[in-house]
C-alpha positions as CSV (number, residue, x, y, z in Angstrom):
1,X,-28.3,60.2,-2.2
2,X,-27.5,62.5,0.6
3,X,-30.3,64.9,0.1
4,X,-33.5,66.2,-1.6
5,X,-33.0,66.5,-5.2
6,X,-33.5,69.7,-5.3
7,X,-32.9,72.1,-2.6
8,X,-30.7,69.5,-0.5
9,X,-32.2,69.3,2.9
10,X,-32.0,66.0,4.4
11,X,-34.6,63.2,3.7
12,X,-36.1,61.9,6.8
13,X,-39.9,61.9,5.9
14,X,-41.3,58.5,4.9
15,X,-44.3,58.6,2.0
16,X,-44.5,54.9,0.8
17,X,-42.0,51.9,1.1
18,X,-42.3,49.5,-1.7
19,X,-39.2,47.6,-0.5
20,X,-36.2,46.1,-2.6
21,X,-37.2,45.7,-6.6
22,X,-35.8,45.1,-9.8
23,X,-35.8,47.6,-12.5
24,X,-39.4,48.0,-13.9
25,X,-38.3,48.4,-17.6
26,X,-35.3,45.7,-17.4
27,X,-37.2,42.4,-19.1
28,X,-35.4,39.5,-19.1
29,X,-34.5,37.3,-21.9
30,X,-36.1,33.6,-21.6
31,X,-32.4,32.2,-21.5
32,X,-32.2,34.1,-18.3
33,X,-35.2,32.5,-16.4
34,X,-34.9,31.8,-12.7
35,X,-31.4,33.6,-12.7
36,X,-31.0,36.3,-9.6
37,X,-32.2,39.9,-10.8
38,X,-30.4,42.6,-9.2
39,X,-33.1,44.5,-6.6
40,X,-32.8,48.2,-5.6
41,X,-34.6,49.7,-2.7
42,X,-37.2,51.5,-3.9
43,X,-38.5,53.8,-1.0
44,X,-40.2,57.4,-2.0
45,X,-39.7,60.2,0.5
46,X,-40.9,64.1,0.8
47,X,-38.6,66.9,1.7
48,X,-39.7,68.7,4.5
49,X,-38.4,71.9,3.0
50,X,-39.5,72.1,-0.7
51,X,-42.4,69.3,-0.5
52,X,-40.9,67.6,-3.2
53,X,-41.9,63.9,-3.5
54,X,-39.0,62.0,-4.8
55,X,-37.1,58.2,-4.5
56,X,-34.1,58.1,-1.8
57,X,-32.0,55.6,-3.9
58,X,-30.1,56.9,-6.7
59,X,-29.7,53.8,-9.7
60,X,-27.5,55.3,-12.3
61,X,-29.5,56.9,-15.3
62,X,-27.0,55.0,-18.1
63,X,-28.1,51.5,-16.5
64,X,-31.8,52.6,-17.4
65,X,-31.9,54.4,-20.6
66,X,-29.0,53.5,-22.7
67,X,-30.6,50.6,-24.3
68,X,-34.3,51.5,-23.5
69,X,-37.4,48.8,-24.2
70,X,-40.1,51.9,-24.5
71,X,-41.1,53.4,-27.6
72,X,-44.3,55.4,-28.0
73,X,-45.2,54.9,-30.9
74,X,-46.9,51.5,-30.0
75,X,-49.5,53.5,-27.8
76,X,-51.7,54.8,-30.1
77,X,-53.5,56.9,-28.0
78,X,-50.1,58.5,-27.3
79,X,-48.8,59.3,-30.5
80,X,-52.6,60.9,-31.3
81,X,-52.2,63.3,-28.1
82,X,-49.1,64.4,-29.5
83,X,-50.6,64.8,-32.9
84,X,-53.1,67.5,-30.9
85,X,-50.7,69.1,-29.2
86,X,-48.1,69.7,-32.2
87,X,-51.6,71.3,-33.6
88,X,-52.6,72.8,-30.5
89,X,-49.0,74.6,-30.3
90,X,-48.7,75.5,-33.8
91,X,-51.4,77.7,-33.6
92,X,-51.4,79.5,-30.3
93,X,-47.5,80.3,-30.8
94,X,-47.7,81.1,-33.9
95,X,-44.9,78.5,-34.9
96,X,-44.1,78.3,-38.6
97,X,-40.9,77.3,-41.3
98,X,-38.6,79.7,-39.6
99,X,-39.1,78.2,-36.0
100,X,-37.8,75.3,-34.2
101,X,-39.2,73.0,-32.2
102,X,-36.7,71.0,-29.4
103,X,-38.1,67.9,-27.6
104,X,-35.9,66.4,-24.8
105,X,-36.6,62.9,-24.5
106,X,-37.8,62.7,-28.0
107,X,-38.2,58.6,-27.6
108,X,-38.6,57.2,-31.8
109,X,-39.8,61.0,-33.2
110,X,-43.6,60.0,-32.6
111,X,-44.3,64.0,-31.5
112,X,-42.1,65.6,-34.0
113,X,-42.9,63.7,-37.1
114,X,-46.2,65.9,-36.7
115,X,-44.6,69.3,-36.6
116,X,-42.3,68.3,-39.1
117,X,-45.1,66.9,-41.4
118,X,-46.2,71.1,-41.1
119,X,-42.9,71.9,-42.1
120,X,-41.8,73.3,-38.7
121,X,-38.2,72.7,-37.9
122,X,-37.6,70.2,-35.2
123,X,-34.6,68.5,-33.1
124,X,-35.1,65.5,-30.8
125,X,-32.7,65.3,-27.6
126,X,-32.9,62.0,-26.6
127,X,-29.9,59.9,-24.1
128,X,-31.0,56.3,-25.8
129,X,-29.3,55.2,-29.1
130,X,-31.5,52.9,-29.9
131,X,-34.7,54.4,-30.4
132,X,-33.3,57.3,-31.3
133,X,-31.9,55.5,-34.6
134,X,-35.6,55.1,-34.8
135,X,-36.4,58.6,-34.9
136,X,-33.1,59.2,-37.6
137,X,-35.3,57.1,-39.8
138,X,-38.0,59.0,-40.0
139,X,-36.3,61.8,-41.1
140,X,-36.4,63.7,-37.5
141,X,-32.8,65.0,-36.6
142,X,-31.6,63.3,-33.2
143,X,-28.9,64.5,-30.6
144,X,-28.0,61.6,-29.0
145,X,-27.0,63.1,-25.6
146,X,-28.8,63.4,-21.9
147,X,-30.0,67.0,-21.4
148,X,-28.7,69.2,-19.2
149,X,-27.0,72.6,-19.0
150,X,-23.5,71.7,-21.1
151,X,-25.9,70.1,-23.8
152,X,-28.2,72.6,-24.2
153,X,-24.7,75.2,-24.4
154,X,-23.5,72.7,-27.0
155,X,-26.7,73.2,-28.9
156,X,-27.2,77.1,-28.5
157,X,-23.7,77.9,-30.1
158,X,-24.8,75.7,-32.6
159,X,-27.5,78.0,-33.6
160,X,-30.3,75.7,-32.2
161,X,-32.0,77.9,-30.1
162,X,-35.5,77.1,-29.5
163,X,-39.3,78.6,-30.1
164,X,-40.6,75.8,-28.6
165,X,-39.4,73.2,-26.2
166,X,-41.2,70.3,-25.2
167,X,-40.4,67.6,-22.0
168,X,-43.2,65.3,-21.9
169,X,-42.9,63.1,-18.9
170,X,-39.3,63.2,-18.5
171,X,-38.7,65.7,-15.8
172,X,-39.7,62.8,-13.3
173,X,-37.3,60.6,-14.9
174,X,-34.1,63.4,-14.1
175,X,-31.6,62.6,-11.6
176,X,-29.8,65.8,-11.6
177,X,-33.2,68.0,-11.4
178,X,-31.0,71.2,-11.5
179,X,-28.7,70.6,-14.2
180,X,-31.4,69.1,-16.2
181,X,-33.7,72.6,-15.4
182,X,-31.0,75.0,-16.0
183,X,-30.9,73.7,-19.7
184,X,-34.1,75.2,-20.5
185,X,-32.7,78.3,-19.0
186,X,-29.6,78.1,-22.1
187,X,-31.8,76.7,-24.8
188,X,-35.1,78.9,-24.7
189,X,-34.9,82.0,-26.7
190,X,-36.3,85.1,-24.7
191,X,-39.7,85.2,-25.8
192,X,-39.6,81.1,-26.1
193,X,-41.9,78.5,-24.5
194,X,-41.2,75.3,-22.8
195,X,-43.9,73.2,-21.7
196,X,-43.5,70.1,-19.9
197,X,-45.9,67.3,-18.9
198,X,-45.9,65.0,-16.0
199,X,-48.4,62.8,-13.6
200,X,-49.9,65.2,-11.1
201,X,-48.7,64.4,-7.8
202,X,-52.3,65.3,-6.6
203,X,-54.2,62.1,-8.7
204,X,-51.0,59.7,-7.3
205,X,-52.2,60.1,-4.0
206,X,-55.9,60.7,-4.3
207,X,-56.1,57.7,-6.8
208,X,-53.5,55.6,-5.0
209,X,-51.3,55.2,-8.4
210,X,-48.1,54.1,-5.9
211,X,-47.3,51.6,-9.5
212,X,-46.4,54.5,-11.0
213,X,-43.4,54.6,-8.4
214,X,-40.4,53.0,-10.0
215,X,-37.0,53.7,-10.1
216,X,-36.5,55.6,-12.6
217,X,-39.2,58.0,-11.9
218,X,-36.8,59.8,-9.3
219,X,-39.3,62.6,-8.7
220,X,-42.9,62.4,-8.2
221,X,-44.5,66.2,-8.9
222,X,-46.7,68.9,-8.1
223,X,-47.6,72.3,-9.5
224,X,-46.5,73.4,-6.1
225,X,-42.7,71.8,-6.3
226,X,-42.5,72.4,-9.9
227,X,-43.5,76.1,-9.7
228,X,-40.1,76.4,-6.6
229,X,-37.8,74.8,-9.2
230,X,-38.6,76.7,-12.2
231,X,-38.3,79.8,-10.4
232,X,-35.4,78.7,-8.8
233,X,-33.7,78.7,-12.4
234,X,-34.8,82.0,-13.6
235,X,-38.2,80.4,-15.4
236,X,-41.5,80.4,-14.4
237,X,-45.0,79.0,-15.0
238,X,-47.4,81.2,-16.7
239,X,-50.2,78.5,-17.3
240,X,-51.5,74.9,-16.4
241,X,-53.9,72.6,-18.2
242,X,-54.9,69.3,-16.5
243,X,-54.4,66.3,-18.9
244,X,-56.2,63.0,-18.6
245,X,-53.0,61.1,-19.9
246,X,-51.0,58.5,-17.4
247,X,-53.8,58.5,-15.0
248,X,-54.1,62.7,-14.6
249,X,-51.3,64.9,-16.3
250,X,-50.6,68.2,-15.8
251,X,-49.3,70.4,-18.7
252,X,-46.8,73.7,-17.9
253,X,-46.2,76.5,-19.8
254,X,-43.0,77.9,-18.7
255,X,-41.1,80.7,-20.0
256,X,-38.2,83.2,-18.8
257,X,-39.1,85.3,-15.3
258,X,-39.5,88.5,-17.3
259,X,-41.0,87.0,-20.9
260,X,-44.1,88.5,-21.9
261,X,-46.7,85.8,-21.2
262,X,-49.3,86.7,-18.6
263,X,-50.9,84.1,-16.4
264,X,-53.9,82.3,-16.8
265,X,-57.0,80.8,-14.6
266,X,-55.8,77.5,-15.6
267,X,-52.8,78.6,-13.6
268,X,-55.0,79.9,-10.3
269,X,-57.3,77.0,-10.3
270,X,-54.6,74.0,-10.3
271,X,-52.8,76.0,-7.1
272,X,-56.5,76.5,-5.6
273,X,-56.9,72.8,-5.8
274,X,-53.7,71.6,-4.6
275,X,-53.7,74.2,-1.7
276,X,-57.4,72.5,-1.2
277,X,-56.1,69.1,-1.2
278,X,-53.5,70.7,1.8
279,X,-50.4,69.8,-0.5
280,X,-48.6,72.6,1.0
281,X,-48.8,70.7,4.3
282,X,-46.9,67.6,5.4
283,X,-49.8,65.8,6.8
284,X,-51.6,65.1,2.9
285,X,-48.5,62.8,2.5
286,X,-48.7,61.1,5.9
287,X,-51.5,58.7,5.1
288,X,-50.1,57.0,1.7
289,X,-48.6,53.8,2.8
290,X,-51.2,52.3,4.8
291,X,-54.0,53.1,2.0
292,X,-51.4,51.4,-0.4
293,X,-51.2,48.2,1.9
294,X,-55.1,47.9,1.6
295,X,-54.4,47.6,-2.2
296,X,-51.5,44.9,-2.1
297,X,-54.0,43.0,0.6
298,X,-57.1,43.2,-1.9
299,X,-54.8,41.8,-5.0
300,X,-53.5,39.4,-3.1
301,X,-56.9,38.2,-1.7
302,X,-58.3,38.0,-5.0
303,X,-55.6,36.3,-6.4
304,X,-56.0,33.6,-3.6
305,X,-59.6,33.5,-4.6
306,X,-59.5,32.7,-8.0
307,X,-56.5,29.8,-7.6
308,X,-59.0,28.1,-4.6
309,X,-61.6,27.8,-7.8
310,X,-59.3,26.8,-10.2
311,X,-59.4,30.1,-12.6
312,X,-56.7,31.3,-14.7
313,X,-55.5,34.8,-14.5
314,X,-53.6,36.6,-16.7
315,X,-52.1,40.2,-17.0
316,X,-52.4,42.6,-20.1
317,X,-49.3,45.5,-20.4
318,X,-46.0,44.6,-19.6
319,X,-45.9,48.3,-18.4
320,X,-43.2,49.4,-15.9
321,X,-46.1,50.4,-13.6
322,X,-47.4,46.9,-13.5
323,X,-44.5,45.5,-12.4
324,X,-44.5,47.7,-9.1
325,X,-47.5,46.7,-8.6
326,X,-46.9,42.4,-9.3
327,X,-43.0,43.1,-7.6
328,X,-44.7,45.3,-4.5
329,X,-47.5,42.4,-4.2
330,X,-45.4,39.4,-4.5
331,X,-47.2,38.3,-7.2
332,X,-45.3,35.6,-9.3
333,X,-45.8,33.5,-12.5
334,X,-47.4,30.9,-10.4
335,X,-50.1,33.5,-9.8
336,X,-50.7,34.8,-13.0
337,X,-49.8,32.5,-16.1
338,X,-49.1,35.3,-19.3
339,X,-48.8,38.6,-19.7
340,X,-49.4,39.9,-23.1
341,X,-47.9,43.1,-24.7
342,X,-47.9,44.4,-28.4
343,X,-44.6,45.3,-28.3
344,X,-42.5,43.0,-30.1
345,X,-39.4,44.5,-28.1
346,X,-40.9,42.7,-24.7
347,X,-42.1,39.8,-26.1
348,X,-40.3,36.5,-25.7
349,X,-38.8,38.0,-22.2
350,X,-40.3,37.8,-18.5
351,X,-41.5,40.3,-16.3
352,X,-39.2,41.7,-14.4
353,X,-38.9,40.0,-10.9
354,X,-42.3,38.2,-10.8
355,X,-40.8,35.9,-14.3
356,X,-44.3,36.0,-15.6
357,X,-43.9,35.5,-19.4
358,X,-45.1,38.1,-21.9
359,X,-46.2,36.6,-25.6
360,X,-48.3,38.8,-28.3
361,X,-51.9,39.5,-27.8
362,X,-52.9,36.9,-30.2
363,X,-52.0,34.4,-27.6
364,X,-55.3,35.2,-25.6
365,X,-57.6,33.9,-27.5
366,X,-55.3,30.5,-27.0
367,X,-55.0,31.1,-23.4
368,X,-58.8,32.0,-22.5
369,X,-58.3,33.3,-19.4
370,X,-61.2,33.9,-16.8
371,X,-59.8,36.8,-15.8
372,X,-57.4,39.6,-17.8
373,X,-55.8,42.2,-15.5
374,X,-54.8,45.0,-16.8
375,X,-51.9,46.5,-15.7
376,X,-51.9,50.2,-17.5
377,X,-55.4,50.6,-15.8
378,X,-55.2,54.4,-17.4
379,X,-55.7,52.4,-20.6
380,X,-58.7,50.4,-19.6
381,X,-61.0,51.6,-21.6
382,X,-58.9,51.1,-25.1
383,X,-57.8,47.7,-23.5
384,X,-60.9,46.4,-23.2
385,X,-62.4,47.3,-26.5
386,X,-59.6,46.0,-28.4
387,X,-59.9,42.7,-26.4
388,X,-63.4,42.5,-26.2
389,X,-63.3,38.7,-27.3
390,X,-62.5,37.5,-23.5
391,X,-66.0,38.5,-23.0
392,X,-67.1,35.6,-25.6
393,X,-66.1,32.8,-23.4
394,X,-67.1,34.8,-20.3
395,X,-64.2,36.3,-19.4
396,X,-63.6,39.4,-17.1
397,X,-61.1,42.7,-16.7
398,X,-60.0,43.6,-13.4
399,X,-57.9,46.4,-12.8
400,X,-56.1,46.7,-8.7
401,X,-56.4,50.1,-8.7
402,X,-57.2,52.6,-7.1
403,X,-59.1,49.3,-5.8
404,X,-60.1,46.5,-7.4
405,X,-62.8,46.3,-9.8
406,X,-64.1,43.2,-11.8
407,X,-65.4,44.3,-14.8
């Protein structure tokens, strides 16, 4: 990549380097154990000019999310936000039978089942086949297609123009942040809304959340950035909500420059507090790295610990964010023995670069560990009362960070 991602200055500002790693969403099979995985560097920068917080290595979007192992609808927290927000948006924008609803990046249909349950028309854009087909079974029509401006062309002379759009924590995940923003631009009608969801760059840093660095979260935002490439693309933000999703979210509610949706405090009080965090200033990037080393030394410390007294560790969440975190730390299966996942899609495989295997949940009560780390620490809570068994042989949860905590 020869420049930022968005306005195309030159990268030469350092935030955190996690150094080379493997794909955090590319399990392998157990036929494939101990083989070489190929390792990208994975090295986030900020642009001097536009502040945006982004990856400096490029891997090609089709090697990630062709075939993809993610599908919401086994977080059922998730699929109950999205039942709140297809609600939520319902009612403020007045959406009915004669509307349609677009999500880009519509993953297995687990947000537009519930709009279409209220008989709202919906269409899902989403680039992998697979869990698409998923979404095709429920009844939700599925473009199979990456957005970007020529798609959402394709779709307009079509007749598919949209009331609502929704891009829930897929902006991040856009190489091409231009082409992919100048869709919206196409697809929106004039008086249309699109609102889009991502981790706030502001809780990444205050809450050291570098796991949630991997490579095919190219960009890492603020409402600050965000606002810059909206506007850059004839759109901009008329209000905010803060979301405690994926460790602190922020909603957008964006709409054409001169549609008329007025601004909101929500709006004024997310740029108050990133101006109050000094986001509009290089130096509240500058002291990242070293506060991420403190948390690699403090997992691998503890780690060290609990092998000296002969405890087993074991990890819960074969999320993509863990393994950043294991991969960054140099954590490998000779650390910690399982990991354990409900998806049956990553069972029978091994983590990605530290080859710890992943079985089924019921394996823990087989397994006793002393200690179950959770990787998803945003899911701690839900974690820990669904596994609150560890607790009958006197087991603990630990979670790295934004430190670690033995709980």
């Amino acid at each position: 990549m020869s420049g930022c991602r968005f306005c195309h200055q030159p990268l030469t500002r350092s935030f955190v380097d996690l150094g080379l790693q493997p794909l955090a969403n590319s399990y392998v099979p157990l036929a494939k154990a101990g083989q070489p995985e190929p390792r990208y560097p994975l090295h986030a920068r900020v642009c001097d000019g536009c502040l945006l917080v982004q990856v400096d290595h490029d891997v090609p979007a089709e090697a990630i999310f062709s075939d993809y192992a993610y599908f919401s609808s086994y977080a059922t927290s998730w699929v109950e936000h999205a039942r709140r927000y297809a609600q939520a948006m319902t009612e403020r924008f007045r959406l009915g039978p004669q509307s349609l609803v677009v999500e880009v990046a519509s993953n297995d249909g687990y947000l537009l089942q519930h709009f279409k349950a209220a008989g709202i028309g919906v269409l899902g854009v989403e680039p992998a086949a697979n869990v698409a087909a998923v979404a095709e079974q429920k009844g939700i029509p599925s473009e199979v297609a990456f957005f970007n401006r020529e798609t959402a062309q394709r779709l307009r002379d079509a007749g598919k123009a949209a009331d609502l759009m929704a891009a829930n924590n897929v902006m991040a995940h856009v190489p091409e942040l231009n082409q992919f923003i100048s869709g919206f631009t196409v697809l929106l009608k004039p008086q249309g809304v699109l609102t889009v969801e991502f981790p706030h760059l502001l809780n990444l840093i205050g809450q050291v959340q570098f796991d949630t660095i991997y490579h095919e979260h190219y960009s890492y935002l603020s409402l600050l950035a965000a606002e810059k490439i909206f506007a850059a693309h004839g759109l901009r933000v008329f209000d905010v909500e803060e979301l405690p999703t994926h460790g602190g979210s922020l909603r957008l509610y964006v709409c054409h420059r001169h549609a008329d949706h007025t601004d909101t405090v929500g709006l004024a009080r997310v740029r108050k507090k990133e101006a109050a965090a000094g986001l509009d200033t290089l130096a509240a990037y500058d002291d990242f790295a070293p506060r991420v080393k403190a948390v690699r030394d403090e997992l691998r410390g503890f780690l060290t610990a609990t092998k000296t007294d002969g405890k087993k560790v074991c990890a819960y969440g074969a999320a993509a964010k863990g393994n950043t975190l294991l991969n960054y730390c140099g954590v490998t299966a000779q650390d910690i023995a399982a990991a354990y996942d409900k998806n049956p899609h990553k069972q029978q495989h091994l983590l990605p670069g530290s080859q710890i295997p992943i079985r089924g949940p019921e394996a823990i009560a087989e397994d006793r560990p002393d200690y179950l780390l959770i990787l998803p620490w945003n899911l701690k809570n839900e974690i820990a009362a669904e596994q609150a068994q560890v607790r009958g042989w006197n087991g603990h949860f630990v979670i790295a960070i934004p430190q670690l905590q033995i709980f």
